[in-house]
C-alpha positions as CSV (number, residue, x, y, z in Angstrom):
1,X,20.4,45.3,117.9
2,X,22.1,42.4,117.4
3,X,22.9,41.1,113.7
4,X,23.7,37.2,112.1
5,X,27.5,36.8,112.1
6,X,27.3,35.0,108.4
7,X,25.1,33.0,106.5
8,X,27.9,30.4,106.3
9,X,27.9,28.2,108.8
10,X,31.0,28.2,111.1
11,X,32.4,25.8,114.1
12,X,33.4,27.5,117.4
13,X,35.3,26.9,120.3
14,X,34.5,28.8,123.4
15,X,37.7,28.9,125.8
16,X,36.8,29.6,129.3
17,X,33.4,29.3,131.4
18,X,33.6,32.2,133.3
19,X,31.1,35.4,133.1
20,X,32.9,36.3,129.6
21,X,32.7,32.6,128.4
22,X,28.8,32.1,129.1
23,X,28.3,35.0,127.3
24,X,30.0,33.8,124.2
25,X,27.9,30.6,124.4
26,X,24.9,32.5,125.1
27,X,25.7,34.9,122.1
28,X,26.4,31.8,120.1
29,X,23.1,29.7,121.4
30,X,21.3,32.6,120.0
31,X,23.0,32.8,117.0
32,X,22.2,29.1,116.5
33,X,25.9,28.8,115.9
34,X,27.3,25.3,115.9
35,X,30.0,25.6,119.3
36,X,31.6,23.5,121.9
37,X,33.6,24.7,125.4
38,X,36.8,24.3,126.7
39,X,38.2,25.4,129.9
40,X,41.7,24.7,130.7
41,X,41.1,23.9,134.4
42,X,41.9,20.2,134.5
43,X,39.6,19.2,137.9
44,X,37.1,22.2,137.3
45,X,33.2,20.2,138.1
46,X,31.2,22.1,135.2
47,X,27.7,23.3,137.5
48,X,24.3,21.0,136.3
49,X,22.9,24.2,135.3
50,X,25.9,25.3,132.5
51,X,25.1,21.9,131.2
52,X,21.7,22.1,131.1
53,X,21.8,25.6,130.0
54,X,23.8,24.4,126.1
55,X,23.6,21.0,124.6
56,X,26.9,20.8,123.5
57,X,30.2,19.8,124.7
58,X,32.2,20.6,127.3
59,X,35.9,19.5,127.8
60,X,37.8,20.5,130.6
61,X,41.7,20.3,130.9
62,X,44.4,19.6,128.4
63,X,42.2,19.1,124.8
64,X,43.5,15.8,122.1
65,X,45.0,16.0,119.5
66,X,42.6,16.1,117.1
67,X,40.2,19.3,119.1
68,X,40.7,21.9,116.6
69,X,39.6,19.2,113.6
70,X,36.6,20.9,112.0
71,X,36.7,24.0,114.1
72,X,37.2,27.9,112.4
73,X,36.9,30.3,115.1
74,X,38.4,29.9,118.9
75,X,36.8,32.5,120.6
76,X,39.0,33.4,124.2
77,X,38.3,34.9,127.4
78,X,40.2,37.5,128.6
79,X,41.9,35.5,131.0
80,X,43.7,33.0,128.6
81,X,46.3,34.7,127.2
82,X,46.4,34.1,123.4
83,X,50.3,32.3,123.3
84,X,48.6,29.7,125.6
85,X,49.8,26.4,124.6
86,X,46.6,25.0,123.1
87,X,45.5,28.2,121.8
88,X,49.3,28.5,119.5
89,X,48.4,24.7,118.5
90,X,45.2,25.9,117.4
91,X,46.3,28.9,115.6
92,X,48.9,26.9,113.7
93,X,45.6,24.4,112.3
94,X,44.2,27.4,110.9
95,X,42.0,28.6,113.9
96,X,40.8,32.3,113.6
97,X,41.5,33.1,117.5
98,X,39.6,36.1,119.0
99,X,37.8,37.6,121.8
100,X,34.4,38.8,122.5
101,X,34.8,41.9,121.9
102,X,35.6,41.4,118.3
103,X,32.4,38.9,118.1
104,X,30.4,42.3,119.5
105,X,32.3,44.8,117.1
106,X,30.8,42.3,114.3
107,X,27.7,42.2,115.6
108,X,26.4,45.5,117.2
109,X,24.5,48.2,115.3
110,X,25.4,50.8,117.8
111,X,27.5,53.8,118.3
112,X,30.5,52.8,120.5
113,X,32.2,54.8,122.9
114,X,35.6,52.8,123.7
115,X,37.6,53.8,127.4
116,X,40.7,52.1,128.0
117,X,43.9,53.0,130.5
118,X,45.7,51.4,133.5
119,X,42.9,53.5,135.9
120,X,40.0,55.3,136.1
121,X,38.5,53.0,133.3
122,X,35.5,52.0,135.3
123,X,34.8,55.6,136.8
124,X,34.5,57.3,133.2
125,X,32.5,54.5,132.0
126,X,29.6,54.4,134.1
127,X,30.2,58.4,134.7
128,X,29.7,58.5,130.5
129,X,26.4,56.1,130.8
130,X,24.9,58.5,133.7
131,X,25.7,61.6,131.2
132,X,24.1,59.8,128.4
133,X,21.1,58.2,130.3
134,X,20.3,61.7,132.3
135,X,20.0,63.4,128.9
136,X,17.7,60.9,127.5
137,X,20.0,59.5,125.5
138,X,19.6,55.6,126.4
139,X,23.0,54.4,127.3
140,X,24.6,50.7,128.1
141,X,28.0,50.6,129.9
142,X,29.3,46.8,129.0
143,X,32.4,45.1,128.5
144,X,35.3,44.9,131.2
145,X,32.9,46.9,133.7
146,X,30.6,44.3,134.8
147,X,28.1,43.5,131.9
148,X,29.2,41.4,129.4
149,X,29.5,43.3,125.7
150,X,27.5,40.5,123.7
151,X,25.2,40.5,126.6
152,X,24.5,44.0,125.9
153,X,23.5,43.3,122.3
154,X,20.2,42.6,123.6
155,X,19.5,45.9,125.7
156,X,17.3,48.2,124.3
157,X,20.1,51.3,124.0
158,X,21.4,54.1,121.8
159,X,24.4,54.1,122.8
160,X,27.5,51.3,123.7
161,X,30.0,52.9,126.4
162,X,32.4,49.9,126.3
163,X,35.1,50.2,129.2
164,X,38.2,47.9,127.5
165,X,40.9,45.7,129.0
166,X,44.4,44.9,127.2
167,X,43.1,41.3,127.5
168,X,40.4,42.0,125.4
169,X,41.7,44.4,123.3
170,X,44.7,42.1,122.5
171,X,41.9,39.9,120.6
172,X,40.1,42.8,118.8
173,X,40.5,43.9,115.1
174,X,37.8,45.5,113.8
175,X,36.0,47.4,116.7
176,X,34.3,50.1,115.5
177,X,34.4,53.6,117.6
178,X,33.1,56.9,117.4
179,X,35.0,57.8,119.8
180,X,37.6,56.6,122.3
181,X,40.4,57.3,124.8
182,X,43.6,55.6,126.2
183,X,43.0,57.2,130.0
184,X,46.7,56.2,131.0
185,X,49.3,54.0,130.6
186,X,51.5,52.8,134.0
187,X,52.8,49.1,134.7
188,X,50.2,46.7,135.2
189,X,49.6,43.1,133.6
190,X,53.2,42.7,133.3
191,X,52.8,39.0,134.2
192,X,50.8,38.4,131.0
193,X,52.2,41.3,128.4
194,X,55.8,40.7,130.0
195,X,56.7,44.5,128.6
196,X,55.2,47.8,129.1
197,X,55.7,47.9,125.4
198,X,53.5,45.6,124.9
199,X,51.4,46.1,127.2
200,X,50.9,50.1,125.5
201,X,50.6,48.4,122.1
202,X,47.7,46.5,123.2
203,X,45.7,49.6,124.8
204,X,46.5,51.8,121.4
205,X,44.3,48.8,119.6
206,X,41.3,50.7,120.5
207,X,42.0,53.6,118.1
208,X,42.5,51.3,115.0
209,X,38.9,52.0,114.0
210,X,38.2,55.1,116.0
211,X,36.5,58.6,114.6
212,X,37.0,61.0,117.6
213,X,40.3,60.6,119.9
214,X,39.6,62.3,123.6
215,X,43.6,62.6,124.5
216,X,45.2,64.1,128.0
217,X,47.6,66.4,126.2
218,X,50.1,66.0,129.0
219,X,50.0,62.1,128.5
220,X,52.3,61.7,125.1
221,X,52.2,57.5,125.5
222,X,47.9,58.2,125.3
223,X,48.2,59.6,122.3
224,X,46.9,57.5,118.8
225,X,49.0,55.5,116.9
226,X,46.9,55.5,114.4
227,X,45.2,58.2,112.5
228,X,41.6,59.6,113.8
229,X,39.6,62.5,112.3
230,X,39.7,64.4,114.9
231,X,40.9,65.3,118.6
232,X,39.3,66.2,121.9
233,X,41.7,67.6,124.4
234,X,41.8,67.3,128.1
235,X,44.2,68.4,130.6
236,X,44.9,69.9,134.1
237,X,46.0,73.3,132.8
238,X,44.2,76.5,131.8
239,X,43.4,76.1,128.2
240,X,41.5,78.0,125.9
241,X,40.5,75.2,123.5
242,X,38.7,71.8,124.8
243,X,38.9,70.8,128.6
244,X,40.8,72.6,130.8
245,X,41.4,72.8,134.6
246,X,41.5,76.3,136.5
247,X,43.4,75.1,140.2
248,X,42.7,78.3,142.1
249,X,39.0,78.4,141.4
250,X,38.0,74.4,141.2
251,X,36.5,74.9,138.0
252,X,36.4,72.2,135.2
253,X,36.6,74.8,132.1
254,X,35.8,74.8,128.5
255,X,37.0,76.7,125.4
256,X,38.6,78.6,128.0
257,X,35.3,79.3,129.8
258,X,34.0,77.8,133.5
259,X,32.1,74.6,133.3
260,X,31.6,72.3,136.0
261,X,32.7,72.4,140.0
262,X,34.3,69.6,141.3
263,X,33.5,70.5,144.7
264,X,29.6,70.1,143.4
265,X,30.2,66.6,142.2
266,X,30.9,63.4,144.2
267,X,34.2,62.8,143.1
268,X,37.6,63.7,144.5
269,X,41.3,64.6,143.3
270,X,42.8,65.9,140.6
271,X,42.8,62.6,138.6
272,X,39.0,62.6,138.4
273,X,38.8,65.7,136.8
274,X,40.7,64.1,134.3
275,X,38.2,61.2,134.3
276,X,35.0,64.2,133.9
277,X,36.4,65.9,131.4
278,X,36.7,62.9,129.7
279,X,33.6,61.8,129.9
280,X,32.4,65.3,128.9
281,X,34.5,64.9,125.8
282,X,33.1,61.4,124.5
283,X,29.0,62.5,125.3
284,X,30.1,65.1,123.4
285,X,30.6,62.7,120.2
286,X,27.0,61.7,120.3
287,X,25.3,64.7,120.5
288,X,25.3,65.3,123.7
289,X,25.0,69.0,125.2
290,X,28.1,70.2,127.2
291,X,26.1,71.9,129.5
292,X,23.6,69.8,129.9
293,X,25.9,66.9,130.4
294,X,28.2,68.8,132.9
295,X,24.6,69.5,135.1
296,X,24.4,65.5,134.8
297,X,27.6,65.0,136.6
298,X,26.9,66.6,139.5
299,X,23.8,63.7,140.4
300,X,26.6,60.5,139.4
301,X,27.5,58.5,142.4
302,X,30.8,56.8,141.7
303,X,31.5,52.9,142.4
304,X,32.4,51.9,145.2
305,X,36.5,51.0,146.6
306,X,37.2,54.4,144.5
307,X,38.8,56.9,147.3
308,X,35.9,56.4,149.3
309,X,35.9,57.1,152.4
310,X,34.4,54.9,155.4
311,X,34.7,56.6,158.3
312,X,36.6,58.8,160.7
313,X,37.4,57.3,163.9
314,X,39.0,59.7,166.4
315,X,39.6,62.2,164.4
316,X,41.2,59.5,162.1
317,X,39.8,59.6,158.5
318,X,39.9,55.9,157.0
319,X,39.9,56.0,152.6
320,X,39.1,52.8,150.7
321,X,40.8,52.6,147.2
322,X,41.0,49.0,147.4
323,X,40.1,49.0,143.4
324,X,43.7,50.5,143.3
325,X,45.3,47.3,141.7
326,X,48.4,48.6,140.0
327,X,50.7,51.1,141.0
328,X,49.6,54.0,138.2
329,X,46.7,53.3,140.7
330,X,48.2,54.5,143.6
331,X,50.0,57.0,142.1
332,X,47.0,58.4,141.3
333,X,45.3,58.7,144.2
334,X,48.4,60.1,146.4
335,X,48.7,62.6,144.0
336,X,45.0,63.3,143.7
337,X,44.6,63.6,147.3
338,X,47.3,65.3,148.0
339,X,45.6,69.0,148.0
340,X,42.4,68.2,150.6
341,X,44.4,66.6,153.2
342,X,45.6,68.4,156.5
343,X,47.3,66.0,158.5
344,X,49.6,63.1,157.5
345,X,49.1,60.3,155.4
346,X,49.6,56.6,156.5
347,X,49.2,53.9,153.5
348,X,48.4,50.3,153.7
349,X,49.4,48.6,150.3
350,X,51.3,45.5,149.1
351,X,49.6,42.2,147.6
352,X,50.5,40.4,144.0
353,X,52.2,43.3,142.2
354,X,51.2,40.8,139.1
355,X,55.5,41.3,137.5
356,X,55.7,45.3,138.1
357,X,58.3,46.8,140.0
358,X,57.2,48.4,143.3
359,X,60.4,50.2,143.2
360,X,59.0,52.7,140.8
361,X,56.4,54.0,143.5
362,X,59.3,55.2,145.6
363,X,59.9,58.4,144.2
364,X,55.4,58.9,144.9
365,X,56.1,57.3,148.5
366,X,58.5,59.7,149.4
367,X,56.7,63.2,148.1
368,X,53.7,62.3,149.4
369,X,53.0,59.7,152.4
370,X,54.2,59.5,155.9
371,X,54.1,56.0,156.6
372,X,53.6,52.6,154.7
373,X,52.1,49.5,156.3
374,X,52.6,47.2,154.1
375,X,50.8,43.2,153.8
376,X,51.0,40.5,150.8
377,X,53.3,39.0,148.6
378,X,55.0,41.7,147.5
379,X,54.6,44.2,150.7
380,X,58.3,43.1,151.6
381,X,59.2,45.3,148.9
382,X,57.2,48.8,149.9
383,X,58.4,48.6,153.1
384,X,62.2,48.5,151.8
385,X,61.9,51.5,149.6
386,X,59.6,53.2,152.4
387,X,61.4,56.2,154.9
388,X,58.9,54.9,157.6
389,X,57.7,51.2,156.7
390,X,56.1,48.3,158.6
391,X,55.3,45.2,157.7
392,X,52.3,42.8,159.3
393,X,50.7,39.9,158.3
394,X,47.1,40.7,158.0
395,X,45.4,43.4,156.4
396,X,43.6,43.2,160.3
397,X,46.8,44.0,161.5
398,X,47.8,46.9,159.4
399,X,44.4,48.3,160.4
400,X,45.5,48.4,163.9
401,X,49.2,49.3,163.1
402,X,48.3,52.5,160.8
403,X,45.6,53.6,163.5
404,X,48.7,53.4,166.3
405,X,50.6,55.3,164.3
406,X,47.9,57.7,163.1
407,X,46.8,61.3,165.3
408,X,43.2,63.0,164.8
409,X,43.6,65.0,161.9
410,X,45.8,62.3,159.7
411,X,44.3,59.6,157.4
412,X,44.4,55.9,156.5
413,X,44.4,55.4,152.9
414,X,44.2,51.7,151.6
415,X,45.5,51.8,148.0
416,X,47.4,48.8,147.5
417,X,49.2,49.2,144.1
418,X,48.7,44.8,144.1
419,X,46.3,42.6,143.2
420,X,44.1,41.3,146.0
421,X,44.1,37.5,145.1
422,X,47.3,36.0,147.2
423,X,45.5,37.1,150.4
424,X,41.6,37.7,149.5
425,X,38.9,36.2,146.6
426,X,39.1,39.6,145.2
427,X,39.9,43.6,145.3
428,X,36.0,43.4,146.9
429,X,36.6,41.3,149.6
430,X,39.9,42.9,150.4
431,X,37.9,45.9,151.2
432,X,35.2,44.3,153.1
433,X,37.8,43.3,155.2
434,X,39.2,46.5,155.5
435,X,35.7,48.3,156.6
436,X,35.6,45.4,159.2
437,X,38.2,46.0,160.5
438,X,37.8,50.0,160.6
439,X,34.2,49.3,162.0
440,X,35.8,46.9,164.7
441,X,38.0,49.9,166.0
442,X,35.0,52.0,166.7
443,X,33.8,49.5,169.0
């Protein structure tokens, strides 16, 4: 249940009117919290419906001088990064600046269960809501995910599983969390965080106020910086305490005993064992049964543009990972797959590598795929570092290329290691292209 912020009566400014931002001003509306928006697109048309939905006002584009007269709290979507111009100008009038997690954290009654990392964020935290919601245990998975945290606040639930970008974390200070993990840490965001420094340091906020820590013990940068009461451990190696992973067997073990068969869940590759046992570990926090809740993963059926695959045409098996926006991503999935193919493995990738350096998937490239067709911004590069690389213009056309090169037997993986949105509206719509275009060979 949701909670009054304060009895004293504050001015905010909401930055940003997309799904985050109208959740803020929803939050605030019910809050009766005095509030006004601002969103820094200067010839953005604000729909009849916003304005009809909060009485209050809207500026959009470069703000007066005299904005931040009168106002204590800027509240910021993830997408405006907080040394944004107007947002320093504001913080040097005194402005408290944060984010809506942090409005959440001060609101919500809940337990929390906090998953952040460069990938996989999205598969443990609706995998952790199925646990939770299977036992009976009512379960909301919000934040970065889909549903808005505030949004959430009014859900009948037990339970917050709160999957967590750096955005939003960059704006949070006093999230509360009984437990939480860092999945990963590989270069992504580097546009906005400009170092992978900073960039970590932003992911390790989500153990500032954090009870239980659920750590890969073979991941030293996952690790807290901060202290916690206690650790879960996870890990692709045969361990007799917490999560292990027994290779020749396929079992998911714990405390050194047999748990859970990947082969009788719906998920694939090594890395998602990773992303079960952690899920295992944080249902664990609540009260959750481990047996029980390793019986629940084997009915979870994971979101879509995951290492799914589409189809298999002429012998040819066609893999979407489209949701593979980073190279950690890509990494990943190479590496994950790598055991349950036969043939060879021809990747389409390339896009807005959003600052990384695609260099550092060569070393992945080599060990593990046979050919790269590469499209977008950035392809140029893959293809470069490549032993076998082609580049096209069209994810169409790589479709077609990898299929040419391809014999019954091989596969077609698209895991781009690049934002979608120099050639497509989103990672979504790059993949609906790409099904399209698989569908269209079958014809």
């Amino acid at each position: 249940m949701e909670t009054m912020l304060s009895t004293h009566v504050q001015n905010y400014v909401v930055a940003g009117l997309g799904k985050t931002g109208l959740a803020c001003a929803r939050y605030l509306s019910r809050q009766n919290m005095a509030f006004k928006i601002w969103d820094t697109r200067t010839d953005y048309i604000v729909p009849a419906a916003v304005r009809e939905a909060f009485a209050v006002d809207i500026h959009c584009g470069e703000v007066p001088g005299d904005y931040w007269d009168n106002v204590d709290v800027l509240v910021l979507s993830p997408g405006i990064a907080p040394d944004f111009p107007a947002v320093e100008v504001a913080r040097s009038r005194g402005v408290e600046i944060l984010g809506d997690i942090e409005l959440f954290a001060r609101a919500s009654t809940n337990p929390v269960l906090g998953i952040t990392g460069s990938n996989g964020k999205t598969t443990v935290t609706l995998l952790t809501a199925h646990i939770l919601n299977t036992l009976g245990i009512k379960a909301v998975a919000a934040g970065n995910v889909g549903l808005p945290a505030l949004d959430s606040l009014v859900q009948d639930s037990d339970v917050t599983v709160l999957e967590l970008s750096s955005f939003q974390l960059e704006t949070t200070t006093s999230l509360e969390v009984a437990a939480a993990t860092i999945l990963n840490v590989s270069a992504d965001h580097l546009d906005r965080h400009h170092t992978l420094n900073a960039y970590a340091a932003a992911k390790q906020r989500i153990f500032k106020h954090c009870a239980v820590a659920v750590v890969n013990q073979q991941l030293t940068e996952t690790m807290p910086q901060e202290p916690v009461q206690r650790y879960i451990e996870t890990g692709l190696c045969m361990s007799e305490t917490g999560f292990g992973w027994d290779n020749e067997s396929g079992l998911i073990t714990f405390n050194g005993q047999g748990l859970l068969a990947l082969r009788d869940t719906a998920l694939v590759g090594l890395h998602n064992v990773l992303n079960i046992q952690t899920a295992l570990a944080l249902v664990s926090v609540v009260g959750a049964d481990i047996y029980a809740a390793a019986a629940a993963v084997r009915t979870f059926t994971p979101a879509p543009h995951r290492c799914t695959k589409i189809a298999e045409v002429a012998g040819v098996c066609f893999i979407d990972d489209s949701k593979a926006t980073n190279i950690g991503a890509t990494q990943a999935a190479l590496q994950g797959l790598s055991d349950t193919l036969q043939g060879r493995l021809i990747l389409i990738a390339g896009g807005d590598a959003k600052g990384a350096d695609l260099n550092a998937l060569k070393a992945t490239l080599d060990e593990y795929v046979d050919a790269v067709v590469a499209i977008g911004r950035d392809g140029h590069v893959l293809c470069q570092i490549a032993a076998h690389g082609y580049y096209v213009e069209s994810l169409e056309q790589a479709v077609a290329k990898s299929f040419s090169l391809a014999e019954p037997g091989d596969t077609v993986l698209l895991s781009p290691a690049c934002a979608s949105l120099d050639m497509f509206s989103s990672y979504q719509h790059r993949a609906e292209v790409f099904s399209k275009a698989v569908k269209e060979l079958a014809a």
